[in-house]
N, C-alpha and C positions, 0 to 999 in steps of 0.2 A: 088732919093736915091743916097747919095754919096757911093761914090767906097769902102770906108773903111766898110761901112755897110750891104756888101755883104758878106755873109759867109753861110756853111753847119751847118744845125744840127748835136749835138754831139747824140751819141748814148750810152746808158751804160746799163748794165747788172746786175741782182740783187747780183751778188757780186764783183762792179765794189766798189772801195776806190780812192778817188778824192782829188791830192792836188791843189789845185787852189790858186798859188800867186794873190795877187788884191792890184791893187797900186791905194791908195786913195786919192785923192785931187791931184793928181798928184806929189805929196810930199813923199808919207811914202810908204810902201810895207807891207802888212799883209800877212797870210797865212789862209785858208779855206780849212778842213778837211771835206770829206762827205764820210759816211760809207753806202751804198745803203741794204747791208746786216742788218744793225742792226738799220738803217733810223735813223742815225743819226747824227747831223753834230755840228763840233765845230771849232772858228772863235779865231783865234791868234793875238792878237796884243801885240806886243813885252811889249810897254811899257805898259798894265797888261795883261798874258796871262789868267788871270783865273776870271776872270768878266765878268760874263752875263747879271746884272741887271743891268746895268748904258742903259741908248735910246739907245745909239751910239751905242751897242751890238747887241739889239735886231732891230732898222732900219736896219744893215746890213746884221743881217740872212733875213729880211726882200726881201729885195735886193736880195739875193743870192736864195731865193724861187723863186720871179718873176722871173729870168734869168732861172732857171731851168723851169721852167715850157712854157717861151716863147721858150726857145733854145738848151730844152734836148726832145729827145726820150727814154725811157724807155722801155729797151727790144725790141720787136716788135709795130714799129707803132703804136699800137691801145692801148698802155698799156701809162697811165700816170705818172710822177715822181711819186714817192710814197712819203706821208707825213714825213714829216723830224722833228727832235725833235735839237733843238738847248740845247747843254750839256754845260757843264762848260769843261775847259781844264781835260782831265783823265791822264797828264805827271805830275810827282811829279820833285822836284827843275831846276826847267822851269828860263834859264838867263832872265831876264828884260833889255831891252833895257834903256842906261842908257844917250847916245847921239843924234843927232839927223842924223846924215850919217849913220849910219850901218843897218838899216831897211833890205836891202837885204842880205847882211850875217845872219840876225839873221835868217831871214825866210829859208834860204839854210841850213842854221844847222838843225833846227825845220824841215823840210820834209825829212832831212838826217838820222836821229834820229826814227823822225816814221819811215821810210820806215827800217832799221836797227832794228827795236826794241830793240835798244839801250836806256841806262838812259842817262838823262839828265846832264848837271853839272854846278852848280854854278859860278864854277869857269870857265868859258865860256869865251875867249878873243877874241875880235871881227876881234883884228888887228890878230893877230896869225893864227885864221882860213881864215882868207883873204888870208896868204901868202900862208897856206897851199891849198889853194882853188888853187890857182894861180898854183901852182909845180904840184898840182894831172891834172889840165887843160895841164899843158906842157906834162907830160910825159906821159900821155894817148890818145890823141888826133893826128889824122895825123897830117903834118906840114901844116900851112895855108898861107905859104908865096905870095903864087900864087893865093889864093881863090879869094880875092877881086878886080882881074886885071880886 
């Protein structure tokens, strides 16, 4: 077993809400939403967030069932993930990734947003939130000059 392959089980609680970045192909960053409370889970990819019928949708809840089921605990040990229903996005005017670099700002907005239960906006700028990402990273964070010595 390689050394990368070692890891604990996660454990979560029936009203445990799960954002799960997943960078796919090694190329892009989606986002994975799982609501344990209302078993149900919905799977963001920037460039269409609101498509569940196309494979490539349903492979990836796919995927995201097996991993839960090999590498979650639910509740107390002896309780299984509970059935998950793969939904359509429930965000109304959801930005579309319209490049192919920004994948991870879109998905940092989109789990900033749910977790805010804030609306969405069209008018969504990728580079603008970048810098703004950048200033909120500077001026909240201790200094890390020393971290990496």
């Amino acid at each position: 077993m390689s050394s990368w392959e070692v890891y604990d089980k996660f454990t979560f609680n029936q009203n445990s809400v799960v954002i799960l970045p997943w960078n796919i192909g090694r190329t892009h960053w989606i986002v994975v939403f799982i609501n344990f409370n209302t078993e149900q889970c919905y799977i963001m990819d920037q460039f269409k967030p609101y498509d569940i019928t196309d494979r490539t949708s349903k492979d990836r809840f796919n995927q995201v069932i097996k991993k839960l089921k090999s590498d979650v605990s639910y509740g107390d040990d002896t309780h299984q993930c509970p059935p998950l229903t793969l939904i359509p996005c429930p965000f109304e005017n959801v930005p579309e990734q319209i490049d192919v670099f920004n994948c991870g700002v879109y998905i940092i907005y989109y789990a900033f947003k749910f977790m805010d239960n804030s609306n969405f906006s069209l008018e969504f700028d990728p580079k603008a939130y970048r810098k703004y990402l950048k200033t909120y990273l500077l001026e909240n964070f201790d200094d890390m000059t020393n971290v990496c010595l």
